[in-house]
C-alpha positions as CSV (number, residue, x, y, z in Angstrom):
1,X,3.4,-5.6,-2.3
2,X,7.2,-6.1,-1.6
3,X,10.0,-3.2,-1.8
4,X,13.4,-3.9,-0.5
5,X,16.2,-1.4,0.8
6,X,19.9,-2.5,0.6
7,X,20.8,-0.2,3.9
8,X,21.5,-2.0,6.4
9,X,20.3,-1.8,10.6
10,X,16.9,0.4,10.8
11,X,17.6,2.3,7.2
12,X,16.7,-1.2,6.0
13,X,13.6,-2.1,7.6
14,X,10.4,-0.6,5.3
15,X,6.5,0.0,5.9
16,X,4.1,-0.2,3.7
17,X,1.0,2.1,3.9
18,X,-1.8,3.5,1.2
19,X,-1.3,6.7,-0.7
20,X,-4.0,8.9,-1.5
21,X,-6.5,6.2,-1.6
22,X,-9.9,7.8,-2.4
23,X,-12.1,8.2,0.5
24,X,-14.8,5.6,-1.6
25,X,-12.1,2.8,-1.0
26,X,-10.6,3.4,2.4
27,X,-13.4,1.1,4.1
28,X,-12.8,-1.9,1.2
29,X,-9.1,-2.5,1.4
30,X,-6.7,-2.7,4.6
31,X,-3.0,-2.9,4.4
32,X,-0.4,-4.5,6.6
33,X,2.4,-2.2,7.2
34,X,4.9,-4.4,8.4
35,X,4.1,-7.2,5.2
36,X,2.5,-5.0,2.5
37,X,-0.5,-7.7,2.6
38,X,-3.6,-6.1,1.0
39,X,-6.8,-7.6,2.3
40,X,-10.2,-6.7,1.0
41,X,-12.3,-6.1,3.8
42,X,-15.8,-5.6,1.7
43,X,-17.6,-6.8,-1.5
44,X,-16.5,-5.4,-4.5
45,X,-18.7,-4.1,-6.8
46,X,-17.8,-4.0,-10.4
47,X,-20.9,-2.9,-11.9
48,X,-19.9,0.3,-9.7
49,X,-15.8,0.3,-10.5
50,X,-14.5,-1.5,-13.8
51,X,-11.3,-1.7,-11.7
52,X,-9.8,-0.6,-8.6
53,X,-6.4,1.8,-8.2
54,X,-4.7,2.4,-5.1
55,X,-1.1,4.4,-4.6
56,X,1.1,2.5,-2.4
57,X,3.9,4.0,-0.6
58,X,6.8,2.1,0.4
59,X,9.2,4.1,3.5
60,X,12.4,3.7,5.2
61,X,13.3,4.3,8.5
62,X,15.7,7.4,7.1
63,X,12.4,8.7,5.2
64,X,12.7,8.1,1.9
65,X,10.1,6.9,-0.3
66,X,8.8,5.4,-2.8
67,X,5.1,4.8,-4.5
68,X,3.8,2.0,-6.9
69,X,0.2,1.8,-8.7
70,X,-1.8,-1.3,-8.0
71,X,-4.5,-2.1,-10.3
């Protein structure tokens, strides 16, 4: 995922981190806070899970926020 921030200095810089991911999925997918790169880190079952939906949240340095479905 990829936000942007038109601050400028430390107000600009952003981390990425999950959510309220459900507990089921914190062990399948790992994110980078510094890139927003989600990896999965184990099989995924779709027998089990038609499809997967994670909360990301996207924060400043000066705290604000922001949160985006990924499906």
């Amino acid at each position: 995922v990829t936000a942007t921030d038109r601050d400028e200095g430390p107000n600009a810089e952003v981390k990425y981190s999950f959510f309220k991911i459900p507990e089921k999925f914190n062990k399948t997918f790992k994110m980078d806070p510094e890139s927003g790169e989600i990896v999965i880190i184990e099989n995924l079952n779709f027998e089990e899970h038609e499809f997967y939906e994670l909360v990301v949240q996207a924060r400043d340095a000066g705290g604000l926020s922001s949160h985006s479905k990924v499906l």
